[in-house]
C-alpha positions as protocol buffer text, in pm:
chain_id: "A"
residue {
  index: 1
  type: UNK
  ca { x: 94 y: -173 z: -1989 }
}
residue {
  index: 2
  type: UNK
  ca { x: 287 y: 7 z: -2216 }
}
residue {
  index: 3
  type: UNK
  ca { x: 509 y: 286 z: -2167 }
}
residue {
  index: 4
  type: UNK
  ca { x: 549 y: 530 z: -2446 }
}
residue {
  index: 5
  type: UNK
  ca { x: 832 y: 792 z: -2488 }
}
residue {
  index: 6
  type: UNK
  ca { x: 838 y: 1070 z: -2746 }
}
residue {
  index: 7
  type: UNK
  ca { x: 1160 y: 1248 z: -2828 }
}
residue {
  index: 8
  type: UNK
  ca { x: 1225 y: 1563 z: -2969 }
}
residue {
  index: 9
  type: UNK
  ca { x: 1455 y: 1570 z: -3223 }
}
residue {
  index: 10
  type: UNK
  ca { x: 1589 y: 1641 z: -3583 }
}
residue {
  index: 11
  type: UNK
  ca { x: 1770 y: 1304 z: -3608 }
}
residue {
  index: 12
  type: UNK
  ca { x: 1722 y: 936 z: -3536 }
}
residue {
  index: 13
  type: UNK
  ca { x: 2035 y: 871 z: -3401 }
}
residue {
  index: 14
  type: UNK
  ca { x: 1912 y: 912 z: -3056 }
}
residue {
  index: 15
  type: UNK
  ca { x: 1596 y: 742 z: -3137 }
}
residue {
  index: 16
  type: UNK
  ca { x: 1816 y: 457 z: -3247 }
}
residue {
  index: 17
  type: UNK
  ca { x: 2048 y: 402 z: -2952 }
}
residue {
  index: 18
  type: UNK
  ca { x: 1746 y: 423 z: -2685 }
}
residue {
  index: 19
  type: UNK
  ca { x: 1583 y: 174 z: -2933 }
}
residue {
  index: 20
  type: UNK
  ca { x: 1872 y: -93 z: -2871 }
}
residue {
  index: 21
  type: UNK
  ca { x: 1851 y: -27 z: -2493 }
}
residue {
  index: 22
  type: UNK
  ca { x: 1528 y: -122 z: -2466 }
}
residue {
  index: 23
  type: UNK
  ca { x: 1491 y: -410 z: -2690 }
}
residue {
  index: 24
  type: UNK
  ca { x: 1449 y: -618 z: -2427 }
}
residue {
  index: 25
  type: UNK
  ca { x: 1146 y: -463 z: -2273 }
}
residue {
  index: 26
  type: UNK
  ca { x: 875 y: -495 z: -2512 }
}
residue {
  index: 27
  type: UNK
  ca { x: 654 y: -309 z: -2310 }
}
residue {
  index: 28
  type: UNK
  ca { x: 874 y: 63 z: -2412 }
}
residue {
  index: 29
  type: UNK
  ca { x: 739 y: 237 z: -2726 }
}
residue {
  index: 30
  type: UNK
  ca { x: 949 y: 505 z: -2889 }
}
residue {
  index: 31
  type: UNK
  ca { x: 845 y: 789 z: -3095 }
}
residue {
  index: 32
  type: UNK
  ca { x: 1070 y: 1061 z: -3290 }
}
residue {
  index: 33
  type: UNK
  ca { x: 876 y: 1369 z: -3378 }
}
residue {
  index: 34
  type: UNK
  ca { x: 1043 y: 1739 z: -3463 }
}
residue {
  index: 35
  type: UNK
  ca { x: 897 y: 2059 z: -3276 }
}
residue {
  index: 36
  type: UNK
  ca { x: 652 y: 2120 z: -3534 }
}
residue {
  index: 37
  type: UNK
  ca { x: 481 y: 1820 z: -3427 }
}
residue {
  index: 38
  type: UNK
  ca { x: 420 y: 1901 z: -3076 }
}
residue {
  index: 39
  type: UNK
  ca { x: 42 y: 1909 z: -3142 }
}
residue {
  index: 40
  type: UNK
  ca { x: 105 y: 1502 z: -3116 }
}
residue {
  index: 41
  type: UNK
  ca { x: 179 y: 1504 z: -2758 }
}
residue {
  index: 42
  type: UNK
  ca { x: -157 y: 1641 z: -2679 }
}
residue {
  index: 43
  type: UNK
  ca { x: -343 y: 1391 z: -2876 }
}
residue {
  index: 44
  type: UNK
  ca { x: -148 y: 1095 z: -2737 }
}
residue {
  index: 45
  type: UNK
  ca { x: -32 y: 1185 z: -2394 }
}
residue {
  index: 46
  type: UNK
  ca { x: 306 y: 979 z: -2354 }
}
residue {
  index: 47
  type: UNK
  ca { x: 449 y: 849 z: -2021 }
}
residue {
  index: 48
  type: UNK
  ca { x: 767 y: 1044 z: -2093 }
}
residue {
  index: 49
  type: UNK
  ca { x: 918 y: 1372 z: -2343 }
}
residue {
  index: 50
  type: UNK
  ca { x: 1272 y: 1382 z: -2412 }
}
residue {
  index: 51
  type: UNK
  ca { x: 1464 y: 1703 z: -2602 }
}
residue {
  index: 52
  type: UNK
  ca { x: 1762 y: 1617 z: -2743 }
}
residue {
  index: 53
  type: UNK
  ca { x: 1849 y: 2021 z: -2743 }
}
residue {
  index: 54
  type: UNK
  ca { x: 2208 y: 1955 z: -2969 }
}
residue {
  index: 55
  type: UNK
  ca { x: 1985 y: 1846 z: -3242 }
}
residue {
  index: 56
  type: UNK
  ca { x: 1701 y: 2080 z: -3258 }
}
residue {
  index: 57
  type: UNK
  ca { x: 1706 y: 2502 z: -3385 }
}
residue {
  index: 58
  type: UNK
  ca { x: 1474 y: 2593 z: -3102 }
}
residue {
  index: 59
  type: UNK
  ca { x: 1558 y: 2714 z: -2783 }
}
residue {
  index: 60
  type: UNK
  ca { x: 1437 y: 2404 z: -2568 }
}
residue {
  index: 61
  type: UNK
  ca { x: 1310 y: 2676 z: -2296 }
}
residue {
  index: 62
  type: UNK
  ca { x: 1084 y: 2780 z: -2543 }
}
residue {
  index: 63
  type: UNK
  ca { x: 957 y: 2415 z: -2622 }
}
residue {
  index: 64
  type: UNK
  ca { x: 895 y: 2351 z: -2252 }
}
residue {
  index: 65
  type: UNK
  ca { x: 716 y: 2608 z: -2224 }
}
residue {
  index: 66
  type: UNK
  ca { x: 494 y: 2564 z: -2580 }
}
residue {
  index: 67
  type: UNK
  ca { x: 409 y: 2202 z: -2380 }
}
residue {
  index: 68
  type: UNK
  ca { x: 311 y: 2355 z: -2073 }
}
residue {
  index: 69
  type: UNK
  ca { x: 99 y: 2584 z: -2198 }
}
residue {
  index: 70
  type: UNK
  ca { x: -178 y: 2286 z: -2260 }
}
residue {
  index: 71
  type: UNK
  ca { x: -259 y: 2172 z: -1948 }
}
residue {
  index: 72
  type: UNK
  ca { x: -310 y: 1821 z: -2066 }
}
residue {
  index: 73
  type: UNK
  ca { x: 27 y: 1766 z: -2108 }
}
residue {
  index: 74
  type: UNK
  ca { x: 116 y: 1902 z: -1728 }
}
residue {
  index: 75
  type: UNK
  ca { x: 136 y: 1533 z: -1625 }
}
residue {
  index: 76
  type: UNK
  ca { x: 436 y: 1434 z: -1836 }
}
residue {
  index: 77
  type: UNK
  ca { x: 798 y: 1426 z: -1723 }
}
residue {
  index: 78
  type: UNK
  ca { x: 1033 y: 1640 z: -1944 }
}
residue {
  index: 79
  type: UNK
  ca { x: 1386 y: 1483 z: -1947 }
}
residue {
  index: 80
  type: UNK
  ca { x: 1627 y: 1764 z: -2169 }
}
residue {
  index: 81
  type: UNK
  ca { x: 1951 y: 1602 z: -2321 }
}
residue {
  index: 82
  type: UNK
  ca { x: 2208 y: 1863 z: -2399 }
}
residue {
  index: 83
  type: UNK
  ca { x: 2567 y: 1948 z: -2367 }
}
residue {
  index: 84
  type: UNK
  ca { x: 2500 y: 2308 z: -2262 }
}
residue {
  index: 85
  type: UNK
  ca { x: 2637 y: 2221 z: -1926 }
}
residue {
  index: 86
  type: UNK
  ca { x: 2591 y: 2637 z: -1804 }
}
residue {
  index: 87
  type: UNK
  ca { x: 2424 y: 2686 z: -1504 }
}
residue {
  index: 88
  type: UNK
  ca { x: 2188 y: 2977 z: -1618 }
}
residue {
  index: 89
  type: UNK
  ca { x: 2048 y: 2748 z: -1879 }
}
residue {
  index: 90
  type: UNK
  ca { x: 1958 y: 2442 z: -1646 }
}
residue {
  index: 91
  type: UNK
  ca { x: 1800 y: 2721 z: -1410 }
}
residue {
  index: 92
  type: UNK
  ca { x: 1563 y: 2811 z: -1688 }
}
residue {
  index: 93
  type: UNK
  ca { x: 1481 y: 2454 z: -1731 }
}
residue {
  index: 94
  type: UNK
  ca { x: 1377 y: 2424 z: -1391 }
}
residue {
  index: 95
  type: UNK
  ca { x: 1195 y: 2726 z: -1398 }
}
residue {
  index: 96
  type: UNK
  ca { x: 987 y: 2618 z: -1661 }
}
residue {
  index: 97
  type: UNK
  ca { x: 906 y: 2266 z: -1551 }
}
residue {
  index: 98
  type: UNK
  ca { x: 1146 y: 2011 z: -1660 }
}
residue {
  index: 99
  type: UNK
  ca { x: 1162 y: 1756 z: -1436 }
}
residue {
  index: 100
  type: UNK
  ca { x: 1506 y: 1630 z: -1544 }
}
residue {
  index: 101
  type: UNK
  ca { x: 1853 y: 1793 z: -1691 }
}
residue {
  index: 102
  type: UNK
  ca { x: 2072 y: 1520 z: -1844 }
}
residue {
  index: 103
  type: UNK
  ca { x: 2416 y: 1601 z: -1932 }
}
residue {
  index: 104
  type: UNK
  ca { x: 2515 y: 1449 z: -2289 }
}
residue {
  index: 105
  type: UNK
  ca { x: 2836 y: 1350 z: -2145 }
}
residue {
  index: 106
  type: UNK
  ca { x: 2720 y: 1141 z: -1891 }
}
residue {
  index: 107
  type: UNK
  ca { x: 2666 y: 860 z: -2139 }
}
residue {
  index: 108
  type: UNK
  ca { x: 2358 y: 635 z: -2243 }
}
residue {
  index: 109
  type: UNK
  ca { x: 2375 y: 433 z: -1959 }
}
residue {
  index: 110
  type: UNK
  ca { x: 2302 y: 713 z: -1752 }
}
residue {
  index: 111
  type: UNK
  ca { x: 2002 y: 830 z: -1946 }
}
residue {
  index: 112
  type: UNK
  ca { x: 1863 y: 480 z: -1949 }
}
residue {
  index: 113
  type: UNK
  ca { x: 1883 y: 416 z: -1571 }
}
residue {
  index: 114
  type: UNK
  ca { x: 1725 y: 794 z: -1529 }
}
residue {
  index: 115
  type: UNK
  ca { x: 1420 y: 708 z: -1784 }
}
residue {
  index: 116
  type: UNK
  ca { x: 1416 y: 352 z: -1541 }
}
residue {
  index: 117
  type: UNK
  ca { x: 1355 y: 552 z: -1224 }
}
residue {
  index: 118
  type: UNK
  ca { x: 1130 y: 819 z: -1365 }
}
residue {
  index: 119
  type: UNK
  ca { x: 910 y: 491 z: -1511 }
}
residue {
  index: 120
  type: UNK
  ca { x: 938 y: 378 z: -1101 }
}
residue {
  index: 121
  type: UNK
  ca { x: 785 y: 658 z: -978 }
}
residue {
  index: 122
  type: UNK
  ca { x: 513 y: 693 z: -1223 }
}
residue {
  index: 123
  type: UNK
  ca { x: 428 y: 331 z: -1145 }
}
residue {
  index: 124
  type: UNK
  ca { x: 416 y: 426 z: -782 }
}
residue {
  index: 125
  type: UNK
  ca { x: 201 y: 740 z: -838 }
}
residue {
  index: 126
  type: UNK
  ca { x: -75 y: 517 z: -978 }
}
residue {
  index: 127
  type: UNK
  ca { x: -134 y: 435 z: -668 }
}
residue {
  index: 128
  type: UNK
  ca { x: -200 y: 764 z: -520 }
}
residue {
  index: 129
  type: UNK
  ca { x: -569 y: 850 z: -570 }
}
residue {
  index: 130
  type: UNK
  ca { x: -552 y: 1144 z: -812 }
}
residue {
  index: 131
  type: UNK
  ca { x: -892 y: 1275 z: -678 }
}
residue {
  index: 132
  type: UNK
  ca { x: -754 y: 1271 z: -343 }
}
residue {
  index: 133
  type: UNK
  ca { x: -420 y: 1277 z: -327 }
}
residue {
  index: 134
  type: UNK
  ca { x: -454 y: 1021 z: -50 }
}
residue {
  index: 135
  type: UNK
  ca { x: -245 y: 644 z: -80 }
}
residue {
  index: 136
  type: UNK
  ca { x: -396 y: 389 z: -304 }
}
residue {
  index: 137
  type: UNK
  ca { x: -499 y: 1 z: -250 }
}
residue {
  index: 138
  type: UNK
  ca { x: -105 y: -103 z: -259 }
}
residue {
  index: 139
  type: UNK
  ca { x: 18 y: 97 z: 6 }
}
residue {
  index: 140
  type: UNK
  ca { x: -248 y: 62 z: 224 }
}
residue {
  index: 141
  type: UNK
  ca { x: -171 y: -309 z: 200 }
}
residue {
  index: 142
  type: UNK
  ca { x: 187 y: -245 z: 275 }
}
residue {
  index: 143
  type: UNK
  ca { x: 108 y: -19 z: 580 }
}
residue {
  index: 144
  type: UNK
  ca { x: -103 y: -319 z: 756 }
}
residue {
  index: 145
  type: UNK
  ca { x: 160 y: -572 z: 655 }
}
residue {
  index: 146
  type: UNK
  ca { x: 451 y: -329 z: 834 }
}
residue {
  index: 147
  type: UNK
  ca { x: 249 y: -323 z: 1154 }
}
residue {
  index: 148
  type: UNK
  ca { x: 131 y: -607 z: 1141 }
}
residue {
  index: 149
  type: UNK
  ca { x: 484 y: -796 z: 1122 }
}
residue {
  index: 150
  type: UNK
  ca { x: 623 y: -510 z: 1376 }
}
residue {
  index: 151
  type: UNK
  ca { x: 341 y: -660 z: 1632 }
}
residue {
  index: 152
  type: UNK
  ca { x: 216 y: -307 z: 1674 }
}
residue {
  index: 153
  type: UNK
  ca { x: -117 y: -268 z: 1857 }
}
residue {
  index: 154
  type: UNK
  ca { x: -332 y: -18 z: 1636 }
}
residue {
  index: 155
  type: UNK
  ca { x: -644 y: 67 z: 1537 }
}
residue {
  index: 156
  type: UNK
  ca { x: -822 y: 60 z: 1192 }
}
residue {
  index: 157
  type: UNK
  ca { x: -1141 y: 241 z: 1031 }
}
residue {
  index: 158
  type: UNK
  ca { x: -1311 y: 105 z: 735 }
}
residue {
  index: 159
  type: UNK
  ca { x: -1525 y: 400 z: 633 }
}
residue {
  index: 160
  type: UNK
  ca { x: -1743 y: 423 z: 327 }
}
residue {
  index: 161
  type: UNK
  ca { x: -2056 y: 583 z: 213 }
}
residue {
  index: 162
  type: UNK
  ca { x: -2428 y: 518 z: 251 }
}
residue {
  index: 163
  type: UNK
  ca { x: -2633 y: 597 z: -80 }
}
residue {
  index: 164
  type: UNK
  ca { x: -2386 y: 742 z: -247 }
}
residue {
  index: 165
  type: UNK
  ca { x: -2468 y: 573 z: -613 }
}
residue {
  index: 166
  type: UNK
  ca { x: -2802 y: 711 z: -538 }
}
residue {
  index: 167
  type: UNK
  ca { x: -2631 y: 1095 z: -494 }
}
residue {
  index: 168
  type: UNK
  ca { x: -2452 y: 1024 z: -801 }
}
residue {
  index: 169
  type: UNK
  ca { x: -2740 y: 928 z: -1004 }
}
residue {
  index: 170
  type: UNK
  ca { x: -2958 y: 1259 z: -867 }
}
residue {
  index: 171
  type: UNK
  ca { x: -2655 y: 1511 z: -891 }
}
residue {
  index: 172
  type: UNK
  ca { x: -2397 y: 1349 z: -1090 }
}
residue {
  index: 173
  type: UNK
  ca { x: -2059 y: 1213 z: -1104 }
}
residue {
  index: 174
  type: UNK
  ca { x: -1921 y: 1544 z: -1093 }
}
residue {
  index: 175
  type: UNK
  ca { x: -2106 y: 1665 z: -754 }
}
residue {
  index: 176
  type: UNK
  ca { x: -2016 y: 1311 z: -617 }
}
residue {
  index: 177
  type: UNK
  ca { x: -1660 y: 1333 z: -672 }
}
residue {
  index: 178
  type: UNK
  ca { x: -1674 y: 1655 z: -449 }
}
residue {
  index: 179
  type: UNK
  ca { x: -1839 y: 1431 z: -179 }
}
residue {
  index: 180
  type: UNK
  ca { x: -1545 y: 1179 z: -178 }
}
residue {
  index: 181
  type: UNK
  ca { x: -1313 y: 1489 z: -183 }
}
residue {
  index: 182
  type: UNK
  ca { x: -1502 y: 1636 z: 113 }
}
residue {
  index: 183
  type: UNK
  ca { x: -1482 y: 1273 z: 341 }
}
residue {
  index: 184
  type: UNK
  ca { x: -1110 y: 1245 z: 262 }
}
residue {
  index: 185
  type: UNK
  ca { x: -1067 y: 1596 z: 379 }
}
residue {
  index: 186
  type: UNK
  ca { x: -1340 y: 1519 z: 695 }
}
residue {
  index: 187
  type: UNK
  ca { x: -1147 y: 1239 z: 795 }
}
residue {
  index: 188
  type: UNK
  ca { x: -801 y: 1348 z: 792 }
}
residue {
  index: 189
  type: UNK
  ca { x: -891 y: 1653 z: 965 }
}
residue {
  index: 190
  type: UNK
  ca { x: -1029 y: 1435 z: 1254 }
}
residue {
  index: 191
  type: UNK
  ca { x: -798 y: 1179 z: 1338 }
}
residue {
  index: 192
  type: UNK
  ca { x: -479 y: 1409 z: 1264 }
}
residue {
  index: 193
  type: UNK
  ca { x: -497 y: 1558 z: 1714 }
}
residue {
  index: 194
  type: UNK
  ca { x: -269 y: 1522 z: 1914 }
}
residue {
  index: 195
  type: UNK
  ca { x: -408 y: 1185 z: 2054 }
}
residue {
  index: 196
  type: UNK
  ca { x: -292 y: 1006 z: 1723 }
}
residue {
  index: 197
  type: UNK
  ca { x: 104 y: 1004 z: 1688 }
}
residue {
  index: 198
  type: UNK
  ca { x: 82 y: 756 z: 1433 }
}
residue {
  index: 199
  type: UNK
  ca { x: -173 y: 799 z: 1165 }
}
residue {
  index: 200
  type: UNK
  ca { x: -222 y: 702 z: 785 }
}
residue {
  index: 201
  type: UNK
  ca { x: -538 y: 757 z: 566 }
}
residue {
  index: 202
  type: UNK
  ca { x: -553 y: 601 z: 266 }
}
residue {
  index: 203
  type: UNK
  ca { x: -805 y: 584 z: 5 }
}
residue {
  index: 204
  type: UNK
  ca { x: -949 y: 243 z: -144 }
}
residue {
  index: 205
  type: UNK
  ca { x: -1132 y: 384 z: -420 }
}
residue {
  index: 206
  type: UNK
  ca { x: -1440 y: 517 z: -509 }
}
residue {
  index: 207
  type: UNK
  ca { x: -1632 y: 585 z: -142 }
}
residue {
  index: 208
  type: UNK
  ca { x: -1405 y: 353 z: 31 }
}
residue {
  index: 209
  type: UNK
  ca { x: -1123 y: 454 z: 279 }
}
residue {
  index: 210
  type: UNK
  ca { x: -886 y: 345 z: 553 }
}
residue {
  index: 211
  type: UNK
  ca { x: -785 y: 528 z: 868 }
}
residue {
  index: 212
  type: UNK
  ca { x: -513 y: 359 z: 1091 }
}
residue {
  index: 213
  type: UNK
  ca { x: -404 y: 454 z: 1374 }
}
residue {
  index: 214
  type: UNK
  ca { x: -148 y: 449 z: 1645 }
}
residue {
  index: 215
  type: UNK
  ca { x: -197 y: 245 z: 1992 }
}
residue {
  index: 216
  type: UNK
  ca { x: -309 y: 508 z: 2217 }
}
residue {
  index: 217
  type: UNK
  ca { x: -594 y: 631 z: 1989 }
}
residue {
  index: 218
  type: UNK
  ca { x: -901 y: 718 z: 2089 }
}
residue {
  index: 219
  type: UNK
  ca { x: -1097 y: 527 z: 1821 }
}
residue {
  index: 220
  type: UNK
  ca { x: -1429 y: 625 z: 1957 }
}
residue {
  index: 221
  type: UNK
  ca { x: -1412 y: 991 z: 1941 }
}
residue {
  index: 222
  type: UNK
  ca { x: -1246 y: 999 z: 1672 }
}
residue {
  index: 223
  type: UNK
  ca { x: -1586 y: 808 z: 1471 }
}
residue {
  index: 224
  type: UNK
  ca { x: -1773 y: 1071 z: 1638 }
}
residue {
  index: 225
  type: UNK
  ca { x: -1612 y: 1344 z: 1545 }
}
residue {
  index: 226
  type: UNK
  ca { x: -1610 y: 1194 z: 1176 }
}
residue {
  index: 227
  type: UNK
  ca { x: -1955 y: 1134 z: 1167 }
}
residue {
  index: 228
  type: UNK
  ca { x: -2034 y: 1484 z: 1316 }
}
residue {
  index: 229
  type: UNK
  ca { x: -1861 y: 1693 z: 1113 }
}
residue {
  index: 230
  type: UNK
  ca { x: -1972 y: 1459 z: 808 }
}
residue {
  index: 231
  type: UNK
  ca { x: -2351 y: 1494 z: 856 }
}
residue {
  index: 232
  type: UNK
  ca { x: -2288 y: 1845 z: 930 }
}
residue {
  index: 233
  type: UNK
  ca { x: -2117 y: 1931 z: 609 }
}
residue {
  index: 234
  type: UNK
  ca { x: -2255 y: 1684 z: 411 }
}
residue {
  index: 235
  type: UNK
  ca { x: -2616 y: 1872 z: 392 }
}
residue {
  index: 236
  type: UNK
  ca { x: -2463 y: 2161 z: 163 }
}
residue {
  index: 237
  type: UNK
  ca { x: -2432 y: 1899 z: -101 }
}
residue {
  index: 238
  type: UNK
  ca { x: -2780 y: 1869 z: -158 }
}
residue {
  index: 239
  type: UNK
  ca { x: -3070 y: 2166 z: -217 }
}
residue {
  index: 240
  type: UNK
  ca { x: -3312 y: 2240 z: 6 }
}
residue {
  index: 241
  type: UNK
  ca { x: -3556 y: 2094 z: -155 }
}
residue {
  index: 242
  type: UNK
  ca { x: -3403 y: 1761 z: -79 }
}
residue {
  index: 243
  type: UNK
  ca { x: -3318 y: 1824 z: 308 }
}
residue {
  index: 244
  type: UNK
  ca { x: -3636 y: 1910 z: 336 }
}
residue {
  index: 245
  type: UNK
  ca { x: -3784 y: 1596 z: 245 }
}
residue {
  index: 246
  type: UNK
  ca { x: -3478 y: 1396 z: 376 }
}
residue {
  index: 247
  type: UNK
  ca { x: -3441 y: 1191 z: 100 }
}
residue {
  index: 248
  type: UNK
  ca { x: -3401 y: 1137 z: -255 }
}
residue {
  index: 249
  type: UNK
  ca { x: -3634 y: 1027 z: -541 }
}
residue {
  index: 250
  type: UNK
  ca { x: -3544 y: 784 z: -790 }
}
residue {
  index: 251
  type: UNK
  ca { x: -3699 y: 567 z: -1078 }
}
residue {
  index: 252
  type: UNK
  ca { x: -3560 y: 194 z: -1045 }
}
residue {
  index: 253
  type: UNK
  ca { x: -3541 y: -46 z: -1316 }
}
residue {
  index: 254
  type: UNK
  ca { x: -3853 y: -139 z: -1355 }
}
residue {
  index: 255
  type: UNK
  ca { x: -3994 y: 228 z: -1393 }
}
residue {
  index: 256
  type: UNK
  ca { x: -4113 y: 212 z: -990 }
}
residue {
  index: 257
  type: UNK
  ca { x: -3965 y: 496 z: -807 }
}
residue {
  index: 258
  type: UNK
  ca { x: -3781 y: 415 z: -457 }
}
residue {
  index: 259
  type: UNK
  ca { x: -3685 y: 628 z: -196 }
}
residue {
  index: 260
  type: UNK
  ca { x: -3293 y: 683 z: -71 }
}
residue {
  index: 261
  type: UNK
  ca { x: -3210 y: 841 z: 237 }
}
residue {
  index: 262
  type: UNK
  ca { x: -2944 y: 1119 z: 213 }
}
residue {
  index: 263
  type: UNK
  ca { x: -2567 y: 1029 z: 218 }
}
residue {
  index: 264
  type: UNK
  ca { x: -2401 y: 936 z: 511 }
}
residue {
  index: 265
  type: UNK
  ca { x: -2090 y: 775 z: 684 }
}
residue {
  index: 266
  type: UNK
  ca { x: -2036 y: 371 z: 803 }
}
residue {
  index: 267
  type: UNK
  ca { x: -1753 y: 328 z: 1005 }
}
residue {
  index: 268
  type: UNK
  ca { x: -1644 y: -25 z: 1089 }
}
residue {
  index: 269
  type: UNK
  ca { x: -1371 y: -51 z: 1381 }
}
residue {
  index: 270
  type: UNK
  ca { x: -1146 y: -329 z: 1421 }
}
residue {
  index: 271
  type: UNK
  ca { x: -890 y: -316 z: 1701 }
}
residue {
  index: 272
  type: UNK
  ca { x: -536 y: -543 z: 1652 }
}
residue {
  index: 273
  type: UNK
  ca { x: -371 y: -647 z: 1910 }
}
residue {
  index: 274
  type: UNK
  ca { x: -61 y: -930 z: 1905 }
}
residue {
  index: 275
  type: UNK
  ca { x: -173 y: -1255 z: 1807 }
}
residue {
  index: 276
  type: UNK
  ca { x: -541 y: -1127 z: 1727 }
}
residue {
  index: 277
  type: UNK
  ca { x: -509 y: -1179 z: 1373 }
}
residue {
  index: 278
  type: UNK
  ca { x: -229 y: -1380 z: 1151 }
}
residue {
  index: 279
  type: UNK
  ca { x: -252 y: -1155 z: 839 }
}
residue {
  index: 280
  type: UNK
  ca { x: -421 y: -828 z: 676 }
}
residue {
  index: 281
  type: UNK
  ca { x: -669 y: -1041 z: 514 }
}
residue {
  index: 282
  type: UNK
  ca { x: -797 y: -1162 z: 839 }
}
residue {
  index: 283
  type: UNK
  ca { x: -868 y: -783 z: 921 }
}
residue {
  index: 284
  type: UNK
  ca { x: -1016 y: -667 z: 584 }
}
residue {
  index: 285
  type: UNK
  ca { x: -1280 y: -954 z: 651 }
}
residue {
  index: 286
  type: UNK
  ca { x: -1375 y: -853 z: 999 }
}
residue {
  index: 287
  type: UNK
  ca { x: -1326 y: -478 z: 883 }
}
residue {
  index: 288
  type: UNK
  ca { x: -1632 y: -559 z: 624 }
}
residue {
  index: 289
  type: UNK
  ca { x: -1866 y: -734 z: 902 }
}
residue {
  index: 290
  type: UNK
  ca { x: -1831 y: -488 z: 1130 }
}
residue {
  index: 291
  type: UNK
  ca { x: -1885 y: -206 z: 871 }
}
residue {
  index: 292
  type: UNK
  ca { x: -2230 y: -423 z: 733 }
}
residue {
  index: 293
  type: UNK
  ca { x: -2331 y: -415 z: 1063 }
}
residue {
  index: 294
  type: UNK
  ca { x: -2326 y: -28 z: 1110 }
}
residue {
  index: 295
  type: UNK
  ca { x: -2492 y: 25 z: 789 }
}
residue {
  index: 296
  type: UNK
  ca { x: -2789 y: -171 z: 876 }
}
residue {
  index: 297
  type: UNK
  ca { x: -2885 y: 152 z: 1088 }
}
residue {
  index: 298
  type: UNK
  ca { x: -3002 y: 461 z: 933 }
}
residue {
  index: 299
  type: UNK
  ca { x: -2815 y: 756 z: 929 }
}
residue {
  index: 300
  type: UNK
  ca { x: -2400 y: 800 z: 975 }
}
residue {
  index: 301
  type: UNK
  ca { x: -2294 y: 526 z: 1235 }
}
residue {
  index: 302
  type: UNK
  ca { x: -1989 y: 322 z: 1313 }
}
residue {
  index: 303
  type: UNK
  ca { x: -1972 y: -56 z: 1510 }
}
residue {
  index: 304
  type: UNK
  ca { x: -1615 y: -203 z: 1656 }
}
residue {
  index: 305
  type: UNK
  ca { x: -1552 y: -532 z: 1664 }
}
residue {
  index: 306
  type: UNK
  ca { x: -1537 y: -633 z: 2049 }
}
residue {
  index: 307
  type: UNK
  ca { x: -1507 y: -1023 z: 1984 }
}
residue {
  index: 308
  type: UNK
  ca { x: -1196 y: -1239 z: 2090 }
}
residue {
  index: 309
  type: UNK
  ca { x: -1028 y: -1406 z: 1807 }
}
């Protein structure tokens, strides 16, 4: 994937040097444009904005804050290279968003191994559902594999949606996204008590989650109370029209129209214990039986896996 960095400037001798540091990484696109051309970061969205404030007339306050005024370009770090090393000024920076203050006498070095790190955390907010805010496929992964190789006894809840393309198709993505926002929120709410010392939620993707928790959980309630305050909430997602006939309408491919039942929850349970499985794939697999088997009932339900492995 590549990573593109625009920098603000009058010259290209800054342009130049970052172009030698990174000739080895073919992956790094630079871009010089001059502050009339800010329209350009809109349009393109880089990974990264540098100002090079010694070689630009405008106050770079003032350019920070022309960039942040289009909410598009909220999402980009702001790096500002200067040798204005006076406090006041880098307050203003931070007031207005800049992410980073590099001092010009610090070196290129320095400003590489800064644009290296800021790349590293970009990378590692990828994996952060951005509709969630909840931990992504990765670090879900790594959570298992750190209890898993600390021979922790916990608890973990595959949880995903029933009919929920069907929603999407009636209502719309737009509707359905509030549905997965409203389950994340359900399901934090629920196993964050006092019960569960140990708890992280992470998010899969698309109606698919992961709740693990600590060894003195109490699994069971907690699927209750998920499923409860799910098919509580869940109903003012949908008009009346639709409660009222408890389901929805929809034409298939073949121009027949099918019935769907209203959204609900599937919770599959698996329970490790020491020397119950020998890695996280083994508990993804059970994780999806047990979850199958809950949604072959109608309605919100949730099935543990009580078999001896």
């Amino acid at each position: 994937m590549f990573q593109e960095i625009y920098i603000i400037d009058n010259k290209d001798e800054l342009l130049e040097e970052l172009k030698q540091i990174f000739k080895e990484k073919e992956q790094v696109r630079l871009k010089r444009i001059s502050v009339k051309e800010l329209e350009q970061l809109s349009k393109n969205l880089p990974h990264l904005i540098i100002i090079n404030d010694d070689n630009i007339d405008e106050n770079p306050v003032n350019i920070c804050e022309k960039i942040r005024g289009n909410e598009d370009n909220n999402i980009i770090p702001i790096i500002v290279l200067s040798s204005n090393e006076e406090k006041e000024f880098k307050m203003d920076l931070a007031k207005n968003y800049v992410e980073y203050y590099v001092e010009k006498s610090m070196g290129m070095e320095y400003l590489y191994y800064r644009i290296r790190n800021i790349f590293r955390l970009l990378l590692v907010n990828r994996t952060i559902s951005p509709l969630t805010g909840l931990p992504g496929n990765n670090i879900i992964q790594a959570e298992l594999k750190k209890r898993l190789l600390n021979k922790e006894k916990f608890t973990v809840l595959y949880l995903d949606l029933d009919n929920f393309k069907a929603y999407n198709d009636v209502y719309g993505f737009l509707k359905g996204d509030e549905i997965i926002k409203f389950t994340a929120r359900t399901i934090l709410k629920n196993v964050n008590n006092v019960s569960n010392s140990d708890v992280f939620v992470g998010h899969i993707g698309g109606d698919d989650f992961v709740a693990i928790l600590g060894e003195n959980s109490e699994y069971e309630k907690d699927c209750q109370d998920i499923i409860s305050e799910f098919d509580a909430g869940v109903r003012s997602f949908f008009t009346e029209e639709d409660l009222d006939k408890g389901y929805l309408k929809i034409q298939n491919r073949k121009g027949k129209m099918e019935h769907f039942p209203l959204t609900s929850i599937s919770i599959g349970v698996v329970v490790v214990e020491e020397k119950k499985f020998s890695n996280i794939l083994e508990i993804g697999e059970v994780g999806a039986q047990v979850k199958h088997l809950a949604k072959k009932y109608r309605g919100s339900c949730y099935a543990t896996d009580r078999r001896k492995h």
